[in-house]
C-alpha positions as CSV (number, residue, x, y, z in Angstrom):
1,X,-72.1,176.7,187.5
2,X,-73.9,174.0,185.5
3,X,-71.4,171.5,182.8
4,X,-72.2,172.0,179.3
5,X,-73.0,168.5,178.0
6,X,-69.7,166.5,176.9
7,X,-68.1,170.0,176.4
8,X,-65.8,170.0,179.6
9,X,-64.3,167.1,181.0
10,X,-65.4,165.6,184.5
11,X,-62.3,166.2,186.2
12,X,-62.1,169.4,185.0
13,X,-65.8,170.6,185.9
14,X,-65.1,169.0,189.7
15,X,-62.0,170.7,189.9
16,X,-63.3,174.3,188.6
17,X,-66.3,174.1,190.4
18,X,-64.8,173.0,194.2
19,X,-62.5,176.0,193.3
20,X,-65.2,178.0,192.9
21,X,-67.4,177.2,196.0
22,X,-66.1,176.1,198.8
23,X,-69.8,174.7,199.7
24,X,-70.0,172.9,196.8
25,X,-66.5,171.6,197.8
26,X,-67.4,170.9,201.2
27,X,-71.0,168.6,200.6
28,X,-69.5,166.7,197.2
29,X,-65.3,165.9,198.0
30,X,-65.5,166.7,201.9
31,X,-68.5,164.7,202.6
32,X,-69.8,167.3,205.0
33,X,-73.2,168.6,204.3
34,X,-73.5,172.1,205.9
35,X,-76.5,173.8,207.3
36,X,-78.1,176.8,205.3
37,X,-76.1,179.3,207.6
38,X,-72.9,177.4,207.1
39,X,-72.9,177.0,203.4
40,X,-74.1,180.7,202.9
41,X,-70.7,181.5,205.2
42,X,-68.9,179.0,202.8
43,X,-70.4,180.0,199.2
44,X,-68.8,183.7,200.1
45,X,-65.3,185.2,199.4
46,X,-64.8,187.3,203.0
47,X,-62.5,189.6,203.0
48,X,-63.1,190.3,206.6
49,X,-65.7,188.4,208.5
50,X,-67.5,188.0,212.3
51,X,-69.1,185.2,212.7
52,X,-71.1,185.7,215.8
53,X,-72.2,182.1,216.7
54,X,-74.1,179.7,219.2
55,X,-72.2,176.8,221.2
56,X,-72.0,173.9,219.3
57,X,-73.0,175.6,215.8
58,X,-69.9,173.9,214.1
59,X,-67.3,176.7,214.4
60,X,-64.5,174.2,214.1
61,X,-66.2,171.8,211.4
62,X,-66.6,174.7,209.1
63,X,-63.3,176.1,209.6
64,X,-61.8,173.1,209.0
65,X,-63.5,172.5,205.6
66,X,-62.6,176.7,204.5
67,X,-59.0,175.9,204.9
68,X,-58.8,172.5,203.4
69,X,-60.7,174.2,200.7
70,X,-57.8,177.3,200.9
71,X,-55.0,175.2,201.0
72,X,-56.3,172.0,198.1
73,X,-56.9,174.8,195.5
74,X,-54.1,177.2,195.8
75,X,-50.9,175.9,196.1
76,X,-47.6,177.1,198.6
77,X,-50.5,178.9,200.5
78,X,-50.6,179.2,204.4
79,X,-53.6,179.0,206.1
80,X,-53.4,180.3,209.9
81,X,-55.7,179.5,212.8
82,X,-55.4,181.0,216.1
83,X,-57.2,179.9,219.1
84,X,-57.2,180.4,222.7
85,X,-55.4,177.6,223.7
86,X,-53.4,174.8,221.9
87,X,-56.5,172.2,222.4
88,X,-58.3,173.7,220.1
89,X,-55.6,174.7,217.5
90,X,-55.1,170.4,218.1
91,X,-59.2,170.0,217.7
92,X,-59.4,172.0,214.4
93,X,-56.4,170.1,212.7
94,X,-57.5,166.5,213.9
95,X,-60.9,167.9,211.3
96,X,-58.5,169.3,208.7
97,X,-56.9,166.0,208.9
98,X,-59.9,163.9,208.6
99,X,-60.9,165.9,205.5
100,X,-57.5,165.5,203.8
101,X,-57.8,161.8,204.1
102,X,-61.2,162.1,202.6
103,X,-59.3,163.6,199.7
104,X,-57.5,160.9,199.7
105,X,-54.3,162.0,200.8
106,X,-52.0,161.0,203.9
107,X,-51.5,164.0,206.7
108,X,-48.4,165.2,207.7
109,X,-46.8,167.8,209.6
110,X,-45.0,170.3,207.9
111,X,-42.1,169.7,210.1
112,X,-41.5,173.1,211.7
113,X,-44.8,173.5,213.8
114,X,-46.2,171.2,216.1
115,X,-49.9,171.5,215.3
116,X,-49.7,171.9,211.3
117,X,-50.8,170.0,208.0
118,X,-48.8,170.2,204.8
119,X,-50.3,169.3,201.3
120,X,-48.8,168.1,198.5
121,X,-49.2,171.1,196.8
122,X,-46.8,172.8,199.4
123,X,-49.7,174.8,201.3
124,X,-49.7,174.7,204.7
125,X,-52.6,174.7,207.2
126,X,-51.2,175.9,210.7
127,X,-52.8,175.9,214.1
128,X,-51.7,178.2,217.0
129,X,-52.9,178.7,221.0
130,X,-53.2,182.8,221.1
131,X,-50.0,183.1,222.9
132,X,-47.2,186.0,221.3
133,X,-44.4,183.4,221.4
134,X,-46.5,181.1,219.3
135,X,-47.3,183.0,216.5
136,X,-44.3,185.0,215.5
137,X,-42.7,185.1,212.2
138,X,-46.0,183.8,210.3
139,X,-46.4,186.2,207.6
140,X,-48.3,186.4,204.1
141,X,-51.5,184.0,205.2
142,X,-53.9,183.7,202.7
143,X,-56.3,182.9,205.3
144,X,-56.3,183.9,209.0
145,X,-58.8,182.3,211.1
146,X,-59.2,184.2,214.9
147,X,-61.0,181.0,216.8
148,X,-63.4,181.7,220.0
149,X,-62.5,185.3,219.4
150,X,-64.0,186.6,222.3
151,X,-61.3,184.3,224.6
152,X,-58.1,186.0,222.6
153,X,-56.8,188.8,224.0
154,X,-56.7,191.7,221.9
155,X,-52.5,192.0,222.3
156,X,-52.6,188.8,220.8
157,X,-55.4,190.0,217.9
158,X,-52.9,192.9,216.9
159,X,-50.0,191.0,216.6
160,X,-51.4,188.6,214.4
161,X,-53.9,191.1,211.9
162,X,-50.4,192.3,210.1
163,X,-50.3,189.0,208.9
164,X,-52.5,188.5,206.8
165,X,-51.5,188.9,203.0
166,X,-53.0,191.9,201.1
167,X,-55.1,189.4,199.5
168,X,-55.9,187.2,202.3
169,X,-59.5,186.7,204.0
170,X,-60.0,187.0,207.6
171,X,-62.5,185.3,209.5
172,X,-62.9,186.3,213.2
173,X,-65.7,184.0,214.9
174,X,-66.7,183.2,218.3
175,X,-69.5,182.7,220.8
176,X,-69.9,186.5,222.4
177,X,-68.2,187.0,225.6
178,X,-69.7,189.7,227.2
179,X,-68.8,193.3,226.3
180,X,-65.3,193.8,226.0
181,X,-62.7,193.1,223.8
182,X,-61.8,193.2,220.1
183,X,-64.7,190.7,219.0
184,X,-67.2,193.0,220.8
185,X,-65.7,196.2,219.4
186,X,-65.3,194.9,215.8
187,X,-69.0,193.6,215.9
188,X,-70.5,196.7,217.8
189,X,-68.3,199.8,216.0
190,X,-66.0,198.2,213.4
191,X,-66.2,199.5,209.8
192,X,-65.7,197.6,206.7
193,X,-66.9,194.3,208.1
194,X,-69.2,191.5,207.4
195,X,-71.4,190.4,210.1
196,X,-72.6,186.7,210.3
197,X,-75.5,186.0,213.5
198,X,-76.0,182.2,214.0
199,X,-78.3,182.0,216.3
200,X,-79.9,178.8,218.1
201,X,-83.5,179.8,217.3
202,X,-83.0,180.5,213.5
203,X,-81.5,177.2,213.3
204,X,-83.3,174.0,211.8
205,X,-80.9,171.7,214.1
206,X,-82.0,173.0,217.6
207,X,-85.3,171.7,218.5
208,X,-87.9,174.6,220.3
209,X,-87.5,171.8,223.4
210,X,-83.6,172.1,223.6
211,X,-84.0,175.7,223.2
212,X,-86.6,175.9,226.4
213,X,-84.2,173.5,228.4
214,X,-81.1,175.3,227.7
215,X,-82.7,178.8,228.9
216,X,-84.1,177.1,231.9
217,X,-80.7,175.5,233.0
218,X,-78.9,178.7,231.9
219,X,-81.0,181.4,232.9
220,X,-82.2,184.1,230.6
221,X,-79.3,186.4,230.3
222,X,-76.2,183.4,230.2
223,X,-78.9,181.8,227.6
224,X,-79.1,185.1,225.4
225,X,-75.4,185.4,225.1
226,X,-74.4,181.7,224.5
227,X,-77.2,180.3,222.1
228,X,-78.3,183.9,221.0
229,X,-75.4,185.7,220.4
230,X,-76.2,188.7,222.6
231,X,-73.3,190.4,224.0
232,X,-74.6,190.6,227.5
233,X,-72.5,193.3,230.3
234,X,-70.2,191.5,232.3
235,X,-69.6,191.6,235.8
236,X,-65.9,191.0,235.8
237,X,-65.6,187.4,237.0
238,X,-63.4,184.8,235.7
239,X,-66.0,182.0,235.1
240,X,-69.5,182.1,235.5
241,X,-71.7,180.9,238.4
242,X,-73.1,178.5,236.0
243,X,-70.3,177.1,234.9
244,X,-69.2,176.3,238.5
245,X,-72.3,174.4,239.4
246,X,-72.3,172.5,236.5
247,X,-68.3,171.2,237.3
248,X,-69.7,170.2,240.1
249,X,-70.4,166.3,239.0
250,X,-72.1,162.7,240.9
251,X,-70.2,161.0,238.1
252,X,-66.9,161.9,239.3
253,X,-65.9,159.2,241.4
254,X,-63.4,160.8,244.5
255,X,-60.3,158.3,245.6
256,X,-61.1,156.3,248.5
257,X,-58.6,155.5,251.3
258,X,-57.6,158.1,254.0
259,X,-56.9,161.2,252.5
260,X,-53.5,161.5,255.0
261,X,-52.5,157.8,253.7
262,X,-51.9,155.7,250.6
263,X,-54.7,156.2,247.8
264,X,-55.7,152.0,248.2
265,X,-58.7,152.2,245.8
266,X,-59.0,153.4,242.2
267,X,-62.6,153.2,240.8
268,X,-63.3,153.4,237.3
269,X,-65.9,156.3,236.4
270,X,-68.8,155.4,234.6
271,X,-67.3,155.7,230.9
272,X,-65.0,154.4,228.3
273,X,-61.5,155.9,228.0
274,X,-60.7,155.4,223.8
275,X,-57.1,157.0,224.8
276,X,-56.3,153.3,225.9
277,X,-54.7,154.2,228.8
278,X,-55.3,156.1,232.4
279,X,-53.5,159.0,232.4
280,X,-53.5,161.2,235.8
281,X,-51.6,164.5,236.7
282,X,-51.4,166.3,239.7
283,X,-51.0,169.8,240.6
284,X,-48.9,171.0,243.8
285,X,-49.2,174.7,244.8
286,X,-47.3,175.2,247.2
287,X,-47.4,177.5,250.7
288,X,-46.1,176.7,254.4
289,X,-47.0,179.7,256.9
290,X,-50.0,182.4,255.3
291,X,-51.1,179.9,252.2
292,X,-51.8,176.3,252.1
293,X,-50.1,173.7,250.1
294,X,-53.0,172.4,248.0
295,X,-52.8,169.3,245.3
296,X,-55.1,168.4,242.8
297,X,-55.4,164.9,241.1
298,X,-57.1,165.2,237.8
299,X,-57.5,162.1,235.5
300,X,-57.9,162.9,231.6
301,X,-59.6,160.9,229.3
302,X,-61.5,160.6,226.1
303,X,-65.1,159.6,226.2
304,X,-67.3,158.5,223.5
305,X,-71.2,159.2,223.4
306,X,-73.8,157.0,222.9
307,X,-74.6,159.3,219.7
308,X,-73.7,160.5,216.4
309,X,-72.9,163.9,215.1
310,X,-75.2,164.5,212.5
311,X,-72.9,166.3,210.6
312,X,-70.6,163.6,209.5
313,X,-72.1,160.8,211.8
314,X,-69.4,159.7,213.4
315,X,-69.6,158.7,216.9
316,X,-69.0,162.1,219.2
317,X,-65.9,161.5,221.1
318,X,-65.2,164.2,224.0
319,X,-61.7,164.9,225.4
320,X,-62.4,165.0,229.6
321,X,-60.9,166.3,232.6
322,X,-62.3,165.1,235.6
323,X,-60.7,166.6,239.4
324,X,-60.8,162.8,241.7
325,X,-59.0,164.4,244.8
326,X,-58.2,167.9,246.1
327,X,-56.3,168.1,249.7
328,X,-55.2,171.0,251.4
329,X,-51.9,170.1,253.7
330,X,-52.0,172.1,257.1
331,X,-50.1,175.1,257.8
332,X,-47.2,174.7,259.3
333,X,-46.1,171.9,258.0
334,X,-42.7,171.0,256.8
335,X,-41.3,171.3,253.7
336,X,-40.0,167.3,254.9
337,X,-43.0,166.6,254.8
338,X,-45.0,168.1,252.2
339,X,-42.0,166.7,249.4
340,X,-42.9,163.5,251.2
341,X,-47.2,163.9,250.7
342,X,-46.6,165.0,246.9
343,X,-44.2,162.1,246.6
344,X,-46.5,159.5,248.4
345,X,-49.0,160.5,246.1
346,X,-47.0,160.4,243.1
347,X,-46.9,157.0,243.2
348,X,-50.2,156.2,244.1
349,X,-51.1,157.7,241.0
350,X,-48.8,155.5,239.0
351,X,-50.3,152.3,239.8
352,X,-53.4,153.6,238.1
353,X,-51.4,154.7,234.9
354,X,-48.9,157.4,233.5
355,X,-48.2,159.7,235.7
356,X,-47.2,164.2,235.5
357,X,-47.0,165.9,238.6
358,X,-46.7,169.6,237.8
359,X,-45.1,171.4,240.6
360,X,-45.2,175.6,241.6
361,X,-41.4,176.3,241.4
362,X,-42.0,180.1,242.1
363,X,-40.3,181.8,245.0
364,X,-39.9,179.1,247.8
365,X,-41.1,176.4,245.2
366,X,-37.1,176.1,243.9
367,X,-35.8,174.5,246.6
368,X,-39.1,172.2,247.2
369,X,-38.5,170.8,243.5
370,X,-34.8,170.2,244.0
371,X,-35.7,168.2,246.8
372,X,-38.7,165.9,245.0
373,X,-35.9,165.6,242.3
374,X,-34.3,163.1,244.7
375,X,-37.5,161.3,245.9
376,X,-38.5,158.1,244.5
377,X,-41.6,159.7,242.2
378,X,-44.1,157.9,240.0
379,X,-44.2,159.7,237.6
380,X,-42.6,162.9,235.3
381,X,-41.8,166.0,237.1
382,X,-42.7,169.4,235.5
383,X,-41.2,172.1,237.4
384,X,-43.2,175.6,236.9
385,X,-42.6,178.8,237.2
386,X,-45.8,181.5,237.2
387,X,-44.9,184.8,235.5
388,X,-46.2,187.8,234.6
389,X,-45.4,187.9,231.2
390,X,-47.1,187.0,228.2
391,X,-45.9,183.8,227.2
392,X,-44.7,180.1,228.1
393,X,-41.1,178.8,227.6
394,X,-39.0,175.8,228.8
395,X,-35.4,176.2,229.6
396,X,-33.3,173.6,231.5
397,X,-36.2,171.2,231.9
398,X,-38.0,174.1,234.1
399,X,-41.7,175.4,232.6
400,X,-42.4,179.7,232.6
401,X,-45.9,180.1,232.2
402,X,-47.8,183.2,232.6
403,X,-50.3,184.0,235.4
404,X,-52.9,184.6,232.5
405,X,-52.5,181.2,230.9
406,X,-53.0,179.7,233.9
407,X,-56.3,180.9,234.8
408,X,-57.6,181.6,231.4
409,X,-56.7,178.2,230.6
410,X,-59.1,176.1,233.3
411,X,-61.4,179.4,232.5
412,X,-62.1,178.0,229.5
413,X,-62.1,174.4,230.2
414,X,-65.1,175.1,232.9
415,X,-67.0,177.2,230.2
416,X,-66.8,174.6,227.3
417,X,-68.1,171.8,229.9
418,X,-64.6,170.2,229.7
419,X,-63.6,170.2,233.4
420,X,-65.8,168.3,235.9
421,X,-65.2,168.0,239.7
422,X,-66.5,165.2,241.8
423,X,-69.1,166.4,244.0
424,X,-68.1,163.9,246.9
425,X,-64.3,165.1,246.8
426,X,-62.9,166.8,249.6
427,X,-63.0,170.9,249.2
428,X,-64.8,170.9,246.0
429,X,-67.2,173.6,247.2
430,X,-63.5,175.5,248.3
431,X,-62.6,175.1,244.8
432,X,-65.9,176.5,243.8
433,X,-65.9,179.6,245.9
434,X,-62.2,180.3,245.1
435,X,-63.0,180.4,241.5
436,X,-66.0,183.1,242.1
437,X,-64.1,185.1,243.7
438,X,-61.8,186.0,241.0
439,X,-61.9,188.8,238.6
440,X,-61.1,189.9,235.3
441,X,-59.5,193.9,235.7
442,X,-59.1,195.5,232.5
443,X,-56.7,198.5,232.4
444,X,-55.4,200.1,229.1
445,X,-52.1,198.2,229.8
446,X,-53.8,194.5,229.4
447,X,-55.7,192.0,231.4
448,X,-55.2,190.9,234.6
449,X,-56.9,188.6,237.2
450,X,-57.4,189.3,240.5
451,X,-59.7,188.5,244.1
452,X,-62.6,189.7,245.1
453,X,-62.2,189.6,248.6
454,X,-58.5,189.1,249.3
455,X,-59.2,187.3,252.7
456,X,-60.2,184.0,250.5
457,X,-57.4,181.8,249.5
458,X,-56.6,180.7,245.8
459,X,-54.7,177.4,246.7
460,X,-57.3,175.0,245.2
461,X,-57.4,176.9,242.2
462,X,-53.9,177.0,241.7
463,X,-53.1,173.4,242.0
464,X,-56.3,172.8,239.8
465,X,-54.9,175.2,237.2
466,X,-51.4,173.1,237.5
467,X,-52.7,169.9,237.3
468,X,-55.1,171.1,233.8
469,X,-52.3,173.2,232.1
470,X,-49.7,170.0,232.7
471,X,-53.2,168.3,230.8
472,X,-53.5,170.6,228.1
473,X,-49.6,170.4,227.6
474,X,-48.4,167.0,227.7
């Protein structure tokens, strides 16, 4: 669309043509210049889209300019985002947010949903973890966006299609993630789509050396599914091999002092935390007689890079989760003393900074929590309880979380790089091994997880799983 000379006003060409193409609208108000592959999926109108992408291709960046686009042009709309887990709904709204302010308007909340923008206009722009109790009663978006589609279950998937106006564009993108699930089916043997491939070696951004070290740190196959896009079988496991030697990390520092006394020391790892503060959390799963009471001590931070993303060239700040001590408490101990070890270490962890010790209230776990209720902790306690079901819910200051969420969650974390274990801590190999030997089962009544060999405890990755969701949460 080219202006007549003189015969339309400025204002009115800008505002006809960002309506127009959200591309334009994107490189010219946004201040985001997309790649060829991301302004052809932005010049387009989709009524339903897969995007098939490589890691770090710009899922979020782009989905965060089609919805400020959506919501800027057409008022009292609803834009919906689902993702796997609530960090990412968090990470796509913090871009949303930057681009509203670009536009030269303040974000805000819309006052009902935690993770949500609302315009001036009245539109909306709302993100959502993939979670049933999350998403309910959203109806009429004008665009649904299905994040890292190939982590969402398809439960989740099917309760959320419905609603979608009549009108309304869906975009379903994601890395692959193996053969299985809605993404795979859609892409594979679904009718009435349009398919997007972004692959790393068709894009001007990824050098032919970062293409040869990725495939020789990855291996072939994990290479020709993550930068790609081939949807490679599966064998079932929860996380791959690669992404449990690569947790593995020299720049994790481990707590020094005797693991069975006061944690004396705490070193600073080699980075800078922008949050301003430490913040620590632990994770207590808990066992006495067949199972071992394991804790985990993770430390969260954010870390910025010594480079710029050359998108908008801002400095690239990651969010980090780094494991500092893992313990394993004997069998056979007390329940005296194991409230005593948790508290102990509580409060260890407080003189280094804020403080959440999330605690497995499940089964025998009830009357362990009632008891470190009355300790002298360092920090917040968040009671959980591990269900079966499909959803996580507080009531009476106790936590409900699914099995699933659990697992899935630090599932993900290890696969995006996120979570790092020092290689020096005690039973970080444990960890490792526990890990491998869980499974993904897939039966036509839903996902589960399960072992491998059942000889090999899950402790470590329990308490692990604790300490990150309590992460993610708070």
């Amino acid at each position: 669309m080219r202006r007549p000379n003189d015969s339309i006003p400025e204002e009115v060409f800008t505002r006809t043509r960002g309506m127009l193409d959200a591309a334009w609208f994107a490189k010219h108000q946004l201040g985001f210049t997309p790649d060829p592959q991301q302004e052809r999926l932005l010049s387009r109108r989709w009524s339903r889209c897969l995007l098939n992408c490589f890691r770090q291709w710009g899922k979020s960046t782009v989905t965060a300019a089609k919805a400020v686009h959506q919501a800027w042009h057409f008022p009292r709309t609803l834009t919906l985002v689902v993702s796997p887990v609530a960090r990412q709904s968090g990470e796509f709204v913090e871009k949303a947010a930057e681009f509203l302010r670009r536009l030269g308007v303040e974000p805000r909340g819309d006052g009902h949903n935690d993770i949500s923008l609302l315009l001036p206009n009245r539109s909306r722009i709302v993100g959502v973890p993939g979670t049933e109790g999350t998403i309910r009663g959203f109806s009429s978006a004008s665009l649904l966006v299905i994040d890292e589609a190939g982590w969402v279950r398809d439960s989740i998937y099917h309760t959320v299609r419905p609603m979608l106006s009549r009108t309304g564009e869906l975009w379903v993108m994601s890395t692959p993630n193996g053969q299985q699930g809605f993404f795979w089916q859609a892409w594979e043997f679904g009718e009435q789509w349009e398919r997007v491939s972004a692959r790393a070696s068709e894009n001007p951004r990824v050098t032919p050396s970062e293409i040869a070290r990725n495939r020789h740190d990855l291996g072939h196959e994990k290479y020709m599914q993550e930068y790609e896009c081939e949807f490679t079988q599966v064998d079932g496991g929860l996380v791959s091999r690669h992404a449990v030697d690569q947790m593995l990390s020299k720049d994790v520092t481990p707590f020094r002092g005797d693991p069975w006394g006061e944690l004396c020391h705490f070193v600073e790892g080699p980075r800078t935390n922008v949050a301003g503060k430490v913040e620590v959390f632990l994770g207590v799963d808990l066992g006495q007689k067949c199972d071992f009471t394991a804790i985990a001590v993770l430390e969260r931070y954010r870390e910025v890079a010594n480079e710029r993303d050359p998108r908008d060239f801002g400095f690239v700040i990651s969010r980090r989760f780094d494991i500092r001590h893992l313990e394993r408490i004997p069998l056979g101990t007390p329940w005296s003393r194991i409230v005593s070890r948790v508290a102990e270490l509580s409060r260890a962890a407080a003189r280094m900074g804020v403080t959440t010790i999330a605690v497995d209230a499940t089964g025998v776990g009830s009357p362990v929590v009632e008891s470190l209720r009355k300790e002298p902790l360092g920090g917040r306690l968040a009671p959980i309880v591990i269900t079966g079901g499909d959803q996580a819910t507080l009531n009476a200051g106790t936590y409900r979380v699914p099995r699933l969420d659990l697992l899935d969650g630090i599932a993900i974390q290890l696969e995006n790089g996120e979570l790092r274990v020092g290689a020096n801590v005690q039973h970080a190999p444990s960890l490792g091994r526990e890990l491998l030997n869980l499974k993904r089962i897939h039966r036509a009544s839903g996902t589960s997880i399960g072992a491998t060999d059942t000889a090999e405890h899950d402790d470590l990755v329990f308490a692990a799983s604790l300490a990150c969701w309590a992460a993610r949460k708070f």
